[in-house]
C-alpha positions as CSV (number, residue, x, y, z in Angstrom):
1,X,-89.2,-54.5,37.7
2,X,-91.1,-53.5,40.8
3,X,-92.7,-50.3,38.9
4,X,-93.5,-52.7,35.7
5,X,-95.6,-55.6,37.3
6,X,-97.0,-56.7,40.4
7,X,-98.1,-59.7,41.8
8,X,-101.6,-61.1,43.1
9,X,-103.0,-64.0,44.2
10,X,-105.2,-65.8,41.1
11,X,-109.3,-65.9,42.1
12,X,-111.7,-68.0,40.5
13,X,-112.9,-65.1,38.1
14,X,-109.5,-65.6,37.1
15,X,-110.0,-69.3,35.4
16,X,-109.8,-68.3,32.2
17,X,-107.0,-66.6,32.0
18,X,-105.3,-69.8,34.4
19,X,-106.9,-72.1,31.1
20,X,-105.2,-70.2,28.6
21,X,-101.2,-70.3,30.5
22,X,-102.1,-74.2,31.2
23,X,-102.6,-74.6,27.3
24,X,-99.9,-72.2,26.6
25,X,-97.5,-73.7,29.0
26,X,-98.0,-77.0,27.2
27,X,-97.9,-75.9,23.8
28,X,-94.8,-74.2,24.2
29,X,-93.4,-77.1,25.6
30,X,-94.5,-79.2,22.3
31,X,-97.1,-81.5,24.1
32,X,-100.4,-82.1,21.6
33,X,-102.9,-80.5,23.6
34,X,-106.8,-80.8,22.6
35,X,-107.3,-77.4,24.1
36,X,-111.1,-77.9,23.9
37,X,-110.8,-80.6,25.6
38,X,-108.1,-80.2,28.4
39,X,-109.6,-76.1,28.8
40,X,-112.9,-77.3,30.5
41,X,-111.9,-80.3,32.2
42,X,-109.6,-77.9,33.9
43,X,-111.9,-75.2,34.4
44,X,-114.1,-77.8,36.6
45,X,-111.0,-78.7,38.3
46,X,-110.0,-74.8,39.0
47,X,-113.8,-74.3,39.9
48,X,-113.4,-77.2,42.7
49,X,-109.7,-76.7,44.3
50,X,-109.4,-73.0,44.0
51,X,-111.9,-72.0,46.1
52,X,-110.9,-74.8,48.4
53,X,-107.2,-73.8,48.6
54,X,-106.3,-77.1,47.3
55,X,-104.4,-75.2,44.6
56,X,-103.4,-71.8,45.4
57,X,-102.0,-69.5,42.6
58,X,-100.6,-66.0,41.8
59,X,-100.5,-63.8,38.7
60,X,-98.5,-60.8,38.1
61,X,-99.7,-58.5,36.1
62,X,-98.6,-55.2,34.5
63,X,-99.8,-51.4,36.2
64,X,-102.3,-51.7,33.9
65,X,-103.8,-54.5,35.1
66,X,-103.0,-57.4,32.3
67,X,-102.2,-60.4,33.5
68,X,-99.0,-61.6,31.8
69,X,-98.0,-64.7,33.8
70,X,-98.5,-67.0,36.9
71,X,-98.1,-70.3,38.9
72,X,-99.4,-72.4,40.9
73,X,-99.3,-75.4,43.6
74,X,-100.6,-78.2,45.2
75,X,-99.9,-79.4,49.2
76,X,-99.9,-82.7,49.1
77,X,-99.7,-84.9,52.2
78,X,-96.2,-86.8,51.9
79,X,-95.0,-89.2,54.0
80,X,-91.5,-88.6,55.7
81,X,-88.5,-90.4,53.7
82,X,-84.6,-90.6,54.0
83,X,-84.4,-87.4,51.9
84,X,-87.4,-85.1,53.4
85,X,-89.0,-85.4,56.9
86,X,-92.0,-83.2,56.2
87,X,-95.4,-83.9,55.7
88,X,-96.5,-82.1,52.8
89,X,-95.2,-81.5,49.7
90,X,-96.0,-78.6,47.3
91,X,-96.1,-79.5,43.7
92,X,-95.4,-76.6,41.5
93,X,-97.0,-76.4,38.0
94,X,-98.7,-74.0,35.2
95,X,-95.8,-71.5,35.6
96,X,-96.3,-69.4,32.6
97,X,-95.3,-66.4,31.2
98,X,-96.8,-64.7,28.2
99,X,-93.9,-64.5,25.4
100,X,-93.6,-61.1,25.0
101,X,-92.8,-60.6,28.9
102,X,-90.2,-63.4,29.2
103,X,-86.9,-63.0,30.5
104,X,-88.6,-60.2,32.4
105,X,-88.6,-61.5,36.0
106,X,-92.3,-62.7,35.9
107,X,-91.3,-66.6,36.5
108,X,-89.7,-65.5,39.3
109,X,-91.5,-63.6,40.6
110,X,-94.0,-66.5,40.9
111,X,-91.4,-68.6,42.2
112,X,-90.4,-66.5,44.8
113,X,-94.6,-66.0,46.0
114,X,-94.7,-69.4,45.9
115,X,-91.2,-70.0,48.0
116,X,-92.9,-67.1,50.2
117,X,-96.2,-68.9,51.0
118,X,-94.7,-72.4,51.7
119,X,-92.1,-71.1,53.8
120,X,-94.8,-69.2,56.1
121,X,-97.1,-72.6,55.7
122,X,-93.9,-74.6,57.2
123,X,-93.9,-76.5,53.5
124,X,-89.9,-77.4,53.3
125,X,-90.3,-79.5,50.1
126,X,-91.5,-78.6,46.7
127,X,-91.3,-80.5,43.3
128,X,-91.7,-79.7,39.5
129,X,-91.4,-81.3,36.3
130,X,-89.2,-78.1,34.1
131,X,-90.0,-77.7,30.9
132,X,-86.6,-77.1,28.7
133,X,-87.0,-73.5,28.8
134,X,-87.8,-72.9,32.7
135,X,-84.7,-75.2,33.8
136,X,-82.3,-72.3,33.8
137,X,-84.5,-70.7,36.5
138,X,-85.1,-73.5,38.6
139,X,-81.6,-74.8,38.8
140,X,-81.2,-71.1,39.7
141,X,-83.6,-71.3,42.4
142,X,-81.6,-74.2,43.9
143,X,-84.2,-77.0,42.0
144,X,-82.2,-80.1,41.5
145,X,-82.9,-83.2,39.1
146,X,-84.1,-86.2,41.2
147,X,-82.6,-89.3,40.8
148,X,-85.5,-91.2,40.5
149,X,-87.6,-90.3,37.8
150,X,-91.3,-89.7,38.3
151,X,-93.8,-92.8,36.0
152,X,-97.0,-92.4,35.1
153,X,-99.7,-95.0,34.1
154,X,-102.9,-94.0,32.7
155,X,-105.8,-96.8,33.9
């Protein structure tokens, strides 16, 4: 795998290609998505916490240079509870791999950058919402179901 792709961290001039896997990642999960819609709104998001290292993402692509999948996260500050004493928690999200390189290795790849960076930013607690068909890897990983389920409410 090492000779057929190879990781790098995502940079701005990389937005579009970081739109296209977040629409991708939730079309292939089913959710209606008004890509013309959702694509900007999170290109000005990508153009204001990238840069900042808000959200920090990788990419792996192939020798050739084409990207064919990524990830990201979030540090969030988090406030110590019975289950995690930390102070941050890194939400994972927009882990995507382009179909024809699945079950290749990319996901984890990704994974494993992203286990890699928090581990040397002393981040001990990371979340993510799996979609059906990355389960398998996080449970792999050592991801387990919460409990409590995350709610959302739109205002």
């Amino acid at each position: 795998m090492a000779n057929l792709y190879r990781l790098r961290a995502a940079l701005l001039a990389d937005a579009d290609t970081l739109i296209a896997h977040r629409i991708g990642m939730f079309t292939d999960m089913g959710v209606e998505t008004d890509a013309a819609v959702v694509g900007p709104a999170f290109g000005r998001w990508l153009a204001d916490v990238l840069p900042s290292g808000v959200y920090r993402a990788w990419l792996v692509e192939t020798a050739d240079g084409v990207v064919v999948g990524g990830g990201g996260i979030t540090v969030l500050p988090w406030p110590p509870g019975p289950r995690y004493l930390g102070d941050r928690l890194a939400f994972v999200y927009n882990v995507y791999t382009e179909p024809a390189h699945r079950h290749q290795g990319v996901a984890r790849m990704v994974m494993d950058a992203i286990h890699a960076w928090c581990r040397a930013a002393g981040v001990t607690s990371l979340a993510l919402n799996a979609s059906k068909d990355g389960r398998p890897l996080y449970e792999a990983l050592g991801y387990k179901e919460s409990p409590n389920p995350m709610m959302f409410f739109a205002v």
